[in-house]
N, C-alpha and C positions, 0 to 999 in steps of 0.2 A: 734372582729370576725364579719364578714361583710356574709349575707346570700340573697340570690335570694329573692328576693320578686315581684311580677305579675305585680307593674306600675312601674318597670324600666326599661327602653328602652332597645333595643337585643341590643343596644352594649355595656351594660352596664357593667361590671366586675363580675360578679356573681359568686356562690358557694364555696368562699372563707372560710377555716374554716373546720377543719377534727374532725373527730370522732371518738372514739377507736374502731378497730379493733382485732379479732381473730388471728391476724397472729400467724405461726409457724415459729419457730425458727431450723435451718438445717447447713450444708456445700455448702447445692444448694440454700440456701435460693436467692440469689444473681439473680439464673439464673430465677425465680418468675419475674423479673421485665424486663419491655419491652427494655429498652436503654439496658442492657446488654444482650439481643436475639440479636437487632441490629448489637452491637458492637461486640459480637464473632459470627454472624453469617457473616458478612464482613471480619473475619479475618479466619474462617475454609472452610467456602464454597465460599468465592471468591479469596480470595490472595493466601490461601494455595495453591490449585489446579491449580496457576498458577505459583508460585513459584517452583511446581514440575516441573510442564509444561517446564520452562525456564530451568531447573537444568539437565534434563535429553534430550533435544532437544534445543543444543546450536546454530543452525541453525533457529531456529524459530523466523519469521518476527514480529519484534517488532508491527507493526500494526497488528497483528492477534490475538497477546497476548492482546493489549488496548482493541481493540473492545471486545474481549471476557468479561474482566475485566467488561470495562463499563455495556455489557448486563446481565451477570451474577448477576451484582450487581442493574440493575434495578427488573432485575424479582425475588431477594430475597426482596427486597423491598416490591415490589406489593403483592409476596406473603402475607408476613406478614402481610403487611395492608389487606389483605382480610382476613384471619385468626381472625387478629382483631377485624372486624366485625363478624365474625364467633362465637366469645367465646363472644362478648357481649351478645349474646340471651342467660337467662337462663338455664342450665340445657344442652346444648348441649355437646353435647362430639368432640371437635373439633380436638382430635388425630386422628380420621378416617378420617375427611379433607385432612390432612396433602400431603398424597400423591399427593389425585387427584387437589387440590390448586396449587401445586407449579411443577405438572405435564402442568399444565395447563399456567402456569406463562414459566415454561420455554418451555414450548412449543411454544408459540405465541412467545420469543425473536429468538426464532432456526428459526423459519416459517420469521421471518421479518426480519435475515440475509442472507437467503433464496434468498426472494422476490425481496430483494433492490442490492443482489450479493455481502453481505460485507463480506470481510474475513475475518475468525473465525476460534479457534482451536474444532474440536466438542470431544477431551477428555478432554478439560479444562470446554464443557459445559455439558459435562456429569457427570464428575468426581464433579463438584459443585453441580448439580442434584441428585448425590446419598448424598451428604455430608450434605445439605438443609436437608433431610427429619428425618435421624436421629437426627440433631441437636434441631432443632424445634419440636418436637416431644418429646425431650428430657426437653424443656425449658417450652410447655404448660404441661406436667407433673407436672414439679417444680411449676410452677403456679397454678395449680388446688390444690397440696398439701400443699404451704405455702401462699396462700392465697386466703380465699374466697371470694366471691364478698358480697359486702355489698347496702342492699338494703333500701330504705324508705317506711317506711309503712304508709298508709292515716289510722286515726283511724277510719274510718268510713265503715259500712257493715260487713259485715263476712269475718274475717280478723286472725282467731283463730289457725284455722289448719294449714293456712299460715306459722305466726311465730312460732309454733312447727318443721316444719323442721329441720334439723341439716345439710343440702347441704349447707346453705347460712349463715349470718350475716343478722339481722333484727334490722330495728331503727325506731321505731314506734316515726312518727311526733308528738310534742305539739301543734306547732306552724304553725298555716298556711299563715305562709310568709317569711318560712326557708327551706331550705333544705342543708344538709351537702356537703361541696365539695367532697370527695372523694367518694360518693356513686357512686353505678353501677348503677343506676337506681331507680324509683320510681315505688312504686305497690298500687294499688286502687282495689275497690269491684266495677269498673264502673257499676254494677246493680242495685247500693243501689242510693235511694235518699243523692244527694251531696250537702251541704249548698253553696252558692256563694262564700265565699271564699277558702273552699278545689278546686274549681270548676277553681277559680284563678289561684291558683296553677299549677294544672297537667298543663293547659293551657302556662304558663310561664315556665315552665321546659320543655314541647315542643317545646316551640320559643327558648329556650338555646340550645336544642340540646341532653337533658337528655330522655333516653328513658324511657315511660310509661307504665307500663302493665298492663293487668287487673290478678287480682289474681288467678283466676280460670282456666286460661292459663298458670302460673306461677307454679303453683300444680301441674299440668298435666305434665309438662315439666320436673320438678326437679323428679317428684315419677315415672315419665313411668305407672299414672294410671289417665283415663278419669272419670271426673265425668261430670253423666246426670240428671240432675236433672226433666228435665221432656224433652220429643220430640217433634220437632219441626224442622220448614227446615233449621233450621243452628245448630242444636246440633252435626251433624252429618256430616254436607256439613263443618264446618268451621275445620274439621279435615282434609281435602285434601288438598294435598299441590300443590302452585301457579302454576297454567297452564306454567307458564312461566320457574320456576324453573324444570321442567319435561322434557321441551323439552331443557332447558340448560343442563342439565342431561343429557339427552338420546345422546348428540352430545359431550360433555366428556368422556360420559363410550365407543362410538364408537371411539374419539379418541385415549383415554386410549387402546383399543384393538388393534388399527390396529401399534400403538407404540410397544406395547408389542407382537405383533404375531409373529414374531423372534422369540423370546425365548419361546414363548408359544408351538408352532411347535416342538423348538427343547426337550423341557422337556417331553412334550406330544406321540412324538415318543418314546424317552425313556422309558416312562411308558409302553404304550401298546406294545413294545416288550418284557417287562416285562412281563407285564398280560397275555399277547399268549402262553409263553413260561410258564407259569405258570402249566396251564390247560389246555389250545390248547379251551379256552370256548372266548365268545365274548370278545372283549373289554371292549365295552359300556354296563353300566347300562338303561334303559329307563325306565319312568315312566309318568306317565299322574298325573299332578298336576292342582289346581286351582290357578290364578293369579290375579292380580288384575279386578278388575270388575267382577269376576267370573270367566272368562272364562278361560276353559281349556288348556294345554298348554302339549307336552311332554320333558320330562328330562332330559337330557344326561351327565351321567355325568363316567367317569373310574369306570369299575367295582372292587369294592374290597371286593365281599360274592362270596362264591361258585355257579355252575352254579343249584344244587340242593338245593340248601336254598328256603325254604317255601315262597311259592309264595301268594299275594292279600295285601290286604290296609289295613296296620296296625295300621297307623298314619292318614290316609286323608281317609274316608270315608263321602259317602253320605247320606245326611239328609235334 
């Protein structure tokens, strides 16, 4: 059994050597593991929906069917591989991704047969579009239930409440010039005083490529609770998340919207000839909310309470 240790060179063959694991035993146990997302997300959301494609549209240009094929099947790729980095952190819950990840992957393949004028079928890139989200969706499910990630614990600091969780798999290191192959990751009390060789360690498992956390960001993540141990300008500042992540945000959820405003339009009328015809009362609900930074913001959302339901702030009051 051969383990990473700090003076061997990055291209050295490292993390060799697994360690028992919690897995659950299942029917889906299979679909837990990444080559088989791969391999039936290649055969449901890109051949399928082309094989329809051809079965039902015996007229359709052999080149329209390729290209689709080919882009369909890069941007379930890319997808995934962002997903992948998605369920590496922690504690996150990467099914609410799902959508906007591979909204977003096929999006940019639609935009760049677009731009370059190649011909494409757009219900072969649709029809893979909608078949991607449940599948995948479907597969990190299976993953999160038949297997948890397993993580390395540095014995060193406060490190107690850590391995009590029941989210994860915890392998509290002996050895500091080992670390198991198959771990998700490494976790340390980076506030505690670290001897040189733990020090070694994180160090050389960062030049491999093993990500490092610190515990106390690990807690936070897996429980959905902050701990403060005392205030200070980053107790609080290192909870916002990356300027940069905010504005890739804000330019997704617009494109996610103006994608979707088709059907949004057409449901949305729907409703509110509902709601009209109800009570002949407004539509629109409105309310005055606080949002990020404070600042106030109004609401809008379909009404569905009567136009005489007790009116004031029942829930968001000032203090």
């Amino acid at each position: 059994m051969v383990y990473a240790r700090p003076e061997m060179p990055r291209s050295a063959g490292v993390f060799v050597g697994n360690v028992a694991r919690s897995d659950r035993h299942g029917p889906f146990r299979r679909l837990a593991r990444v080559r088989y997302q791969l391999a039936g997300g290649l055969l449901f959301t890109v051949l399928l929906p082309a094989l329809l494609r051809a079965h039902f549209d015996p007229t359709l240009r052999m080149a329209s069917l390729e290209n689709t094929v080919f882009g369909t099947a890069i941007a379930m790729i890319v997808g995934t591989y962002v997903i992948r980095r998605v369920l590496s952190y922690p504690g996150v819950h990467a099914i609410s991704y799902v959508p906007t990840i591979f909204l977003a992957a096929y999006g940019a393949v639609a935009l760049a047969f677009l731009l370059l004028r190649i011909e494409y079928s757009r219900f072969q890139l649709l029809a893979s579009f909608m078949l991607a989200i449940p599948w995948f969706t479907i597969g990190i499910f299976a993953e999160r239930h038949y297997r948890r990630p397993l993580f390395a614990v540095l014995p060193v600091g406060d490190t107690s409440d850590l391995c009590n969780l029941p989210q994860a798999d915890w392998w509290p290191l002996r050895d500091s010039t080992a670390v198991p192959l198959n771990t998700s990751g490494v976790v340390a009390d980076l506030r505690a005083d670290m001897p040189p060789e733990w020090t070694k360690l994180l160090a050389a498992s960062a030049l491999k490529g093993l990500p490092v956390y610190h515990s106390k960001h690990v807690i936070e993540s897996l429980t959905g609770r902050v701990q403060i141990e005392h205030l200070s300008e980053n107790s609080l500042g290192s909870l916002l998340p990356s300027s940069i992540y905010l504005k890739l945000k804000r330019v997704l959820d617009g494109l996610g919207v103006l994608i979707a405003l088709p059907a949004i339009l057409l449901v949305g009328g729907i409703a509110a000839f509902f709601i009209k015809r109800e009570d002949k009362g407004p539509v629109f609900f409105t309310q005055p909310r606080i949002g990020l930074g404070g600042e106030r913001f109004t609401i809008f959302k379909f009404r569905t309470m009567r136009t005489d339901a007790a009116d004031g702030a029942h829930y968001t009051k000032h203090n």
